[in-house]
N, C-alpha and C positions, 0 to 999 in steps of 0.2 A: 136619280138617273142611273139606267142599268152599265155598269165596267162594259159591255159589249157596244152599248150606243156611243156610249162616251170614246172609246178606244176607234170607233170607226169612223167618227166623226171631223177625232184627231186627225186618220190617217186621210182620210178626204181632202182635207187642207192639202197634207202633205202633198198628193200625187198632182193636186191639180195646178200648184207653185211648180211640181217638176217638170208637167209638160210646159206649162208657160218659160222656166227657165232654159228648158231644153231647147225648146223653138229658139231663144234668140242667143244662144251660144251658136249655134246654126248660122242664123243670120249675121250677124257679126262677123263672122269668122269668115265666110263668103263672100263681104265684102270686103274684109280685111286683106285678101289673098290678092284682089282685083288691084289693091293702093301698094302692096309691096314690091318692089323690083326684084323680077324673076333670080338675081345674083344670091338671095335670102332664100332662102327653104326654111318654109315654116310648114305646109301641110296640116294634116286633119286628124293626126297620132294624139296630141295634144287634149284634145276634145274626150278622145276615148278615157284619157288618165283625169279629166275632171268630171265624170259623170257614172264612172263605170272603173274596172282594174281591166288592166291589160289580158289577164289568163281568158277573161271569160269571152273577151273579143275573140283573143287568137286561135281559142278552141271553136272558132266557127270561121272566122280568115285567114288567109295567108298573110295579106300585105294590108296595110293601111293606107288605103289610096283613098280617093274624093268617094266612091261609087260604094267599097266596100264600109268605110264607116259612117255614112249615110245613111246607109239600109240596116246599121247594129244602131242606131242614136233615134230612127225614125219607127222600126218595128221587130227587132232583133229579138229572137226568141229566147239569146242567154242574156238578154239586158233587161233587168225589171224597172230601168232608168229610160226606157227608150216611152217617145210621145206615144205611139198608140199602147203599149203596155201602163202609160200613166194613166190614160183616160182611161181603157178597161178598169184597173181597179179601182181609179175615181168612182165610174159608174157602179161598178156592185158594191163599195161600200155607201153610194148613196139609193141605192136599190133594198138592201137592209135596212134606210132608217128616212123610209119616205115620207113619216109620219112625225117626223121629226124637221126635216127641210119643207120651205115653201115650195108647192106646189111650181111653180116656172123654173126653180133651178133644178129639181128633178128633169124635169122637160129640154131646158137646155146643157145640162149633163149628159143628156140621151142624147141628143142634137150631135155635139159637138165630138162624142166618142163615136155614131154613126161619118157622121163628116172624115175624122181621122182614118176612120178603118178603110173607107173606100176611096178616098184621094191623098195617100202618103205618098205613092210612087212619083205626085206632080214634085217634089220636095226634089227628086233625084234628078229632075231637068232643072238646069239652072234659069230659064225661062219661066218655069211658073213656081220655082220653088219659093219665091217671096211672097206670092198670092200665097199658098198654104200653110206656111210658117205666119202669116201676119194673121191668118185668119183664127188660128190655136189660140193664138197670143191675146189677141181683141176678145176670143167666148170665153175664155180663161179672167179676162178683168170684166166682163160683164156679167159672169156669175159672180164674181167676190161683191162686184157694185149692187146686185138684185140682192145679197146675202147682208150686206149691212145696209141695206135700204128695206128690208119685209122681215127679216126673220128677227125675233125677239131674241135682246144679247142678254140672253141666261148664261147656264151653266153651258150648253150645250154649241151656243154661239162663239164660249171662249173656248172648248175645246180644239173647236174648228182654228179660230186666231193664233191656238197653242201651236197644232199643226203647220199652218202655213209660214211663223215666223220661225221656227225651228229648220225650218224645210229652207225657207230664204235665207238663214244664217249658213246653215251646211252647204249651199251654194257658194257665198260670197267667199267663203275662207278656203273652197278649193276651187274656184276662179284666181284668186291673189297668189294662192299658193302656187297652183301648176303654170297661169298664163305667164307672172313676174320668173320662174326658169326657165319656160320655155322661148319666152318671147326675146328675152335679153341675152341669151347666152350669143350672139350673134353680134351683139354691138360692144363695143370696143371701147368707147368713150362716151362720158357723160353728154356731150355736144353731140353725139351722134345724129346725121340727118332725119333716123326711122325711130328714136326715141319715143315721141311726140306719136308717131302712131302706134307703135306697142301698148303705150299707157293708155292711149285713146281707148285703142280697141279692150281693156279692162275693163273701163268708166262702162260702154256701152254694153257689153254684154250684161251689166246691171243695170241698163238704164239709168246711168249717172253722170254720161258726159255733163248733157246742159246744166244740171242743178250744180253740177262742179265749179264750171266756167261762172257761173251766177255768184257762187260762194268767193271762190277765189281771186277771180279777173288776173291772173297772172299764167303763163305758159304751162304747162304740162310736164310736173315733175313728181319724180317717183316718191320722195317723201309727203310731200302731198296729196295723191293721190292716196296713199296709204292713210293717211290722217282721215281724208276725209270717208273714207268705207270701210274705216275701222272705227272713228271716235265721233262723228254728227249724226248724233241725236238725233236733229230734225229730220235726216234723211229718212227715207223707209226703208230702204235696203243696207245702211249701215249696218256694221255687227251692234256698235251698241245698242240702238234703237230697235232691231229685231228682238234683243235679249230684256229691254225695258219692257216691252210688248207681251215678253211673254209673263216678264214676272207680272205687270198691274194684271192678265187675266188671271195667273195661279192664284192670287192673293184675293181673287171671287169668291175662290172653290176653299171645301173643307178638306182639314189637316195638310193644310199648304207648306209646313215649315219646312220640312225635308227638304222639297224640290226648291223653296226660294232658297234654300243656305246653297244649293248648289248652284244656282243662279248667279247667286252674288260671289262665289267663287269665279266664275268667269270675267263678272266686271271688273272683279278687282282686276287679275290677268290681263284684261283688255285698258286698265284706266292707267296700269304700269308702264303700256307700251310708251316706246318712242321712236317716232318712225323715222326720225333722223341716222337712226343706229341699226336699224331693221335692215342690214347687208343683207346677200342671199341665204348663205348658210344660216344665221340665227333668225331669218323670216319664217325658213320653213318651221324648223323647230319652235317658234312661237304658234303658227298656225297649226300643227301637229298639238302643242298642247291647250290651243283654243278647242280644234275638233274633238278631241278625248272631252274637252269639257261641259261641251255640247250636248255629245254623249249620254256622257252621264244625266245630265238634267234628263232626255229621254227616257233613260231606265229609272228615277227617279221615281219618275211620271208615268210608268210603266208598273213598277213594284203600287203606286199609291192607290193609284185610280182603276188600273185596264185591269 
């Protein structure tokens, strides 16, 4: 397989997990703002520090209100994180290797970055902005679902799976990272009444409340919560289980040692944790040296193959 197929293949993964993650930090958050009491200011600043850096907002906003980081998260021309910039390069990197993807998921790749490009602005009314977020979100699992239902899992199939779980990993640990500061710094005490939905609203933005509630069957705490979207396996959006995923595909592909010794550098990092003890201060700095570790596997993986 050509370093160009394989590298664009990767990044395919990547962008089409970012509009899919992108859409429901959106939605989450929108209706998160609906269940808090006005006395709380939480706002939509947050969003911009888990998806994007602040400079590159502010060099196009003033303020971070609902309206202005909407239109920087939905098709912002310095955000290459924003959905209709995910789907654009979803599509040309699947535009270069059509010969390589089945036939329906070129199609509904094309589909779905048409759709985005011509109805974002529904996303800006809060009346239809669920129709348009839900609709990303659904052709986003319906291409992964056509992708492991038709397309033969070679080499090329894992590159894709390298992509998307690397892409869900770098989500998960700057959701825990920026939501657990942003969301807490407000509550006062462990018993707090809004506790319960700070955490909530983490679980969903990865689509983990229910699988939580199924695992655990006990209330909603923050050690918990951390255990469970850092260390279950079974889950698919956990870190471990996105970082298992990626080593079983590396270990397809030839001259794989490199990139799996950095793989399991992370496990280990991640098998150390203890999320009893994960205060704020030394969360972040755990998720800071998860992300670097991430990282690196990508440049790994970058040096080996692209």
């Amino acid at each position: 397989m050509l370093s160009r197929v394989a590298n664009n293949l990767c990044w395919l993964g990547r962008y089409l997990e970012r509009a899919e993650n992108t859409a429901r930090l959106i939605n989450v958050n929108s209706n998160l703002l609906l269940d808090l009491p006005k006395s709380i200011v939480l706002g939509w600043e947050p969003l911009v520090d888990i998806v994007s850096d602040r400079s590159a907002f502010y060099a196009a906003y003033e303020v971070a209100d609902e309206q202005s980081v909407l239109s920087f998260l939905l098709f912002g021309p310095n955000d290459p994180s924003s959905i209709v910039s995910s789907l654009e390069f979803a599509r040309e990197n699947a535009r270069t290797i059509r010969e390589i993807i089945p036939r329906e998921v070129w199609e509904q790749i094309n589909e779905l970055y048409i759709y985005g490009h011509e109805n974002y602005s529904k996303a800006l009314i809060r009346r239809s902005r669920y129709e348009f977020l839900t609709e990303v979100i659904e052709s986003v699992q319906k291409i992964t679902g056509i992708l492991a239902g038709t397309m033969t899992h070679d080499e090329g199939y894992h590159f894709l799976k390298i992509g998307r779980n690397l892409e869900r990993a770098d989500m998960t640990t700057r959701i825990i990272d920026v939501r657990s500061a942003s969301l807490l710094q407000e509550t006062e005490t462990e018993q707090s009444a809004f506790e319960n939905l700070q955490w909530m609203s983490v679980l969903k933005s990865l689509t983990a409340y229910q699988m939580y509630r199924r695992e655990m069957r006990l209330r909603i705490r923050r050690p918990d919560v951390l255990k469970f979207l850092l260390l279950e396996e079974r889950f698919p959006r956990s870190l471990l289980h996105t970082l298992q995923e990626v080593d079983k595909c590396v270990q397809t592909l030839p001259n794989f040692e490199a990139t799996k010794s950095e793989i399991e550098q992370v496990e280990k990092l991640l098998m150390s944790a203890n999320p009893q003890s994960l205060i704020q201060d030394k969360l972040h700095q755990f998720i800071d040296d998860v992300q670097l570790g991430i990282n690196q596997v990508f440049i790994k993986l970058e040096e080996t193959y692209f």
